[in-house]
C-alpha positions in Angstrom: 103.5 90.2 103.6 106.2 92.1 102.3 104.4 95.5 102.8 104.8 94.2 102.8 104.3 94.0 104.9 103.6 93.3 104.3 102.9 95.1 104.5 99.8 96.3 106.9 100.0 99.0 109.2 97.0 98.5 110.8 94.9 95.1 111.6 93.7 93.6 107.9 96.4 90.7 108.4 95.2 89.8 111.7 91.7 89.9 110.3 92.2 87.4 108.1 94.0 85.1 109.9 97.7 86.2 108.9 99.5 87.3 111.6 103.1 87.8 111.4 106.0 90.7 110.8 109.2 90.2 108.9 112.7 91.2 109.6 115.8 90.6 108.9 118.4 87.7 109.4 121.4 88.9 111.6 124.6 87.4 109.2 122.9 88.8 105.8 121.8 92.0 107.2 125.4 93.0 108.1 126.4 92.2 104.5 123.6 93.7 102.5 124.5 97.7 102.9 127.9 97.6 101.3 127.4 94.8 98.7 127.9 96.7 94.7 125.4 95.6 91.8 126.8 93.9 89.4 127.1 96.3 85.8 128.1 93.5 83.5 125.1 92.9 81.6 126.8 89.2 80.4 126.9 87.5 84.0 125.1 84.3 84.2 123.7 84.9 88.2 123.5 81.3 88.5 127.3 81.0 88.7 127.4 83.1 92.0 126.8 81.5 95.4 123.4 81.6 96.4 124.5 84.5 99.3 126.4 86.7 96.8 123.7 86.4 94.5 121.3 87.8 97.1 123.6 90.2 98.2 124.3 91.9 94.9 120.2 91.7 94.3 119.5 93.7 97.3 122.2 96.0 96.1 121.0 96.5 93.0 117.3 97.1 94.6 118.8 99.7 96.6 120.2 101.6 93.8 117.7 102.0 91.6 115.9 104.0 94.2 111.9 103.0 94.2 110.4 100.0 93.3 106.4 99.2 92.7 104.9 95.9 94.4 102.0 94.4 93.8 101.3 91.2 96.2 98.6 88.7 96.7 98.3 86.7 100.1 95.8 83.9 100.6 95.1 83.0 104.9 91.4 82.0 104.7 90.4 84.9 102.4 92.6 86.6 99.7 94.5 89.9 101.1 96.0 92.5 97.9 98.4 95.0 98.6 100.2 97.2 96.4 103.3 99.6 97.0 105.2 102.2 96.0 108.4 102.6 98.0 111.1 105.0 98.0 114.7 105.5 100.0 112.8 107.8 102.4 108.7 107.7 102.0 106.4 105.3 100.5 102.6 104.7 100.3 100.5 100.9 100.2 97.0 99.9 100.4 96.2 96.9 101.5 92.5 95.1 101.0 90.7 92.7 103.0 87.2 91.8 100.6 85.3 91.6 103.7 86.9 93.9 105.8 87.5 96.7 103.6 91.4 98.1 103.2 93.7 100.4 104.5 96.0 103.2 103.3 99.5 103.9 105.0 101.5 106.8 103.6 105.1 108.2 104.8 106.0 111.4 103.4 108.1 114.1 104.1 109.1 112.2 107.8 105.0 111.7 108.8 103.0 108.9 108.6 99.4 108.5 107.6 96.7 105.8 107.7 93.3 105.4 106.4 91.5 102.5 107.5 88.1 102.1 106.0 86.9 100.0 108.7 85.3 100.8 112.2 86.4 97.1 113.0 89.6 97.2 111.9 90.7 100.4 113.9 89.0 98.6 117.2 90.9 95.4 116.2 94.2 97.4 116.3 93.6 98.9 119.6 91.0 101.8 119.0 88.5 102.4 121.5 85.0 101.4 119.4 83.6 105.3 119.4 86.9 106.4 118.5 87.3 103.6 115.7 83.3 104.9 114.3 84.4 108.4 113.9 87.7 108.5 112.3 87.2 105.2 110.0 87.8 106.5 106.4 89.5 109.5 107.6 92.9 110.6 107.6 95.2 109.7 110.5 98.6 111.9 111.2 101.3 110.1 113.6 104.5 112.5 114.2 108.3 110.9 115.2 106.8 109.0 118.4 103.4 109.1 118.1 101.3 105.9 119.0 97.8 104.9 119.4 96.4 101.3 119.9 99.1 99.1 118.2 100.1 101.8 115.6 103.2 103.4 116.8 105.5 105.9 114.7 108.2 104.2 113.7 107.5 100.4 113.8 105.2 101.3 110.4 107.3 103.7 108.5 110.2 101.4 108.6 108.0 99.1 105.9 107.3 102.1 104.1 110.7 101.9 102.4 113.3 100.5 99.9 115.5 99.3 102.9 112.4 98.1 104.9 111.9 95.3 101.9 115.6 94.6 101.6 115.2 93.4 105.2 112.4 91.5 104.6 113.8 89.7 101.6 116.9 88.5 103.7 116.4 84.9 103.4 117.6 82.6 106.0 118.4 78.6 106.3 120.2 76.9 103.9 120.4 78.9 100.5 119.6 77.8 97.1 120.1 79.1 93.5 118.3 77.4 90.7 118.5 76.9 87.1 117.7 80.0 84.7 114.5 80.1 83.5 111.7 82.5 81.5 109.4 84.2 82.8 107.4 86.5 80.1 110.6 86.6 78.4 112.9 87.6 80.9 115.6 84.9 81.9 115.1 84.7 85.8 117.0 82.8 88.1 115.4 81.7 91.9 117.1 81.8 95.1 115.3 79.7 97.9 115.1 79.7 101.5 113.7 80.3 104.7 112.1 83.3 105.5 113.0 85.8 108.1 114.4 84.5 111.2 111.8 87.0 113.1 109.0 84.4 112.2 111.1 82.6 115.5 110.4 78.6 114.9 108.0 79.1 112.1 110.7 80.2 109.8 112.5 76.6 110.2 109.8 75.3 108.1 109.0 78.0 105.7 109.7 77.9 101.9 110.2 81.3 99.8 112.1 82.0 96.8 113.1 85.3 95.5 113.4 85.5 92.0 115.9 87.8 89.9 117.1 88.7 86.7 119.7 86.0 85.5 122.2 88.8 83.7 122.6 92.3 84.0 121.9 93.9 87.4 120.4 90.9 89.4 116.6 92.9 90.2 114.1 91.0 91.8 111.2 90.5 89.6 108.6 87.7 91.8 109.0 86.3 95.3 107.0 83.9 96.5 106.4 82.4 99.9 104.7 79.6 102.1 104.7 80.2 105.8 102.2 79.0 108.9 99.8 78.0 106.3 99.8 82.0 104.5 100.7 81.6 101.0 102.1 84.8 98.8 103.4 85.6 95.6 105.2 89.5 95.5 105.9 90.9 91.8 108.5 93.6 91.4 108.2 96.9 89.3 108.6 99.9 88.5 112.1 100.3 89.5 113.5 103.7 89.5 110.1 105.8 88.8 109.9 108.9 90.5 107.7 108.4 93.2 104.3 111.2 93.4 103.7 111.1 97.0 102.0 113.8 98.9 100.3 114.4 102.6 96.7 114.2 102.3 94.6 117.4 103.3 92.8 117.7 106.7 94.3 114.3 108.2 93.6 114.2 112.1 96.6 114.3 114.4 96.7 111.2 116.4 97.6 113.5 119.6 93.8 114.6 119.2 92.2 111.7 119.7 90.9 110.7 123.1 92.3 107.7 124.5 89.1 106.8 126.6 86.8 107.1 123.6 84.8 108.9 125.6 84.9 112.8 124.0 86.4 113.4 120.2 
C-alpha cells in the first residue's frame, strides 16, 4: 500500500496475505524532482500528455508540503491505513481486524513503531519472548538501527512526501482519461502500471491516479489492482501543519536482546 506503504513497517501486510513494497520507475523518477506545478487555475489537465500530467501532479504534491492519506486494502481480510506525511517526518497506523495494527512514527530524524501484536513482532523477525514483552510498547530505531526485518532507513523513507511521490510513479504505457466529478470536484485519471519494483507482477497490474482537472493538478484518489490485492488511496489534507511528536519512554532497539533470552 502506499504507506503506504503502504505503507507497513512492520508485518500486518504479510499477515494478511499482501506482500509487496513499492518504488519507483527509473525514467519518471529522474524527471519528477525538477518538474513546476502548474499555477493557472484554467488548464484543462487532460490536454497534457499523460507523463507531463503526472509529472506536474507530483510537483504539485511536493509543494504543498504534507498530505493526509487514508487507504483501504482488501488481500483476504481488509487492511486500513491512514497517514500523515511531511517533507521530513511522518506518522501511519495500519490495522489488520484480526491481527491488531501497528504505529510507525518518524520525527525529528528517529523512528518509532508500536505493534500491538506479539505475532506480528515474531512474524517480522522478533524472537517470540522478545515479541511478548515489548508488543504495545514503544520501539526507538536510531540512523542504522535494525532488528528482525525493521531496519532504519528502509521504513522512514515511506514516512514522507517524497516516499509517496515514488510510489505513485506509474510505469507501462500511460493513460489520461476524460474529466469527470467526483463530489464536485472535476478530476481527471491517469492509468498505468504500478511500480516497476513489483518485478513481473507490475506487467499486469492496473492503477490509476486521479487528480484535479484545473488548477494545481493534486491527487485526490488512487486506486490499484495488483497480485490479486485491491486498494483505493484518498488524498487530503494538503498543506496542514503536521503535529508530530516522540512518544515518551519508547525502548531503544539497541536494548533488546537478540537471543530473546534476557530483556
Amino acid at each position: 500500500m502506499i504507506r503506504s506503504r503502504r505503507l507497513a513497517s512492520v508485518a500486518l501486510i504479510a499477515l494478511a496475505a499482501a506482500a509487496g513494497c513499492k518504488g519507483s520507475s527509473t525514467a519518471a523518477g529522474q524527471a519528477y524532482r525538477s518538474a513546476e506545478p502548474s499555477t493557472v487555475a484554467s488548464i484543462t489537465h487532460v490536454r497534457q500528455a499523460p507523463s507531463a500530467l503526472l509529472r506536474s501532479a507530483i510537483a504539485a504534491m511536493l509543494a504543498k508540503g504534507s498530505v493526509h492519506l487514508s487507504c483501504t486494502e482488501y488481500a483476504g481480510e481488509d487492511v486500513t491505513t491512514s497517514s500523515d506525511l511531511g517533507v521530513d517526518s511522518g506518522s501511519e497506523t495500519d490495522t489488520v481486524v484480526s491481527y491488531g495494527n501497528a504505529k510507525a512514527l518518524s520525527v525529528d530524524g528517529v523512528y518509532y513503531v508500536n505493534v500491538s501484536s506479539k505475532s506480528i513482532l515474531a512474524a517480522d523477525g522478533f524472537p517470540t519472548t522478545v515479541a511478548a514483552t515489548v508488543a504495545g510498547d514503544w520501539i526507538s530505531f536510531q540512523p542504522g538501527d535494525s532488528y528482525g526485518s525493521i531496519a532504519y532507513p528502509s521504513q522512514t523513507s515511506g514516512l514522507t512526501l517524497e516516499g509517496v511521490a515514488e510510489q505513485i510513479l506509474l510505469t507501462g504505457t500511460l493513460k489520461v482519461g476524460l474529466p469527470h466529478k467526483l463530489d464536485g470536484q472535476l478530476i481527471v485519471g491517469i492509468s498505468g502500471n504500478a511500480s516497476a519494483s513489483y518485478g513481473a507482477a507490475a506487467k499486469g497490474s492496473q492503477e490509476t491516479l486521479y487528480v484535479r482537472s484545473t488548477g494545481d493538478p493534486l491527487p485526490v484518489t488512487m486506486t490499484q489492482h495488483i497480485a490479486g490485492i485491491v486498494e483505493t488511496c484518498d488524498f487530503s489534507r494538503w498543506g496542514e501543519p503536521l503535529r508530530l511528536a516522540a512518544p515518551p519512554h519508547a525502548v531503544s532497539v539497541t536494548s533488546l536482546p537478540s537471543d530473546g533470552k534476557s530483556t
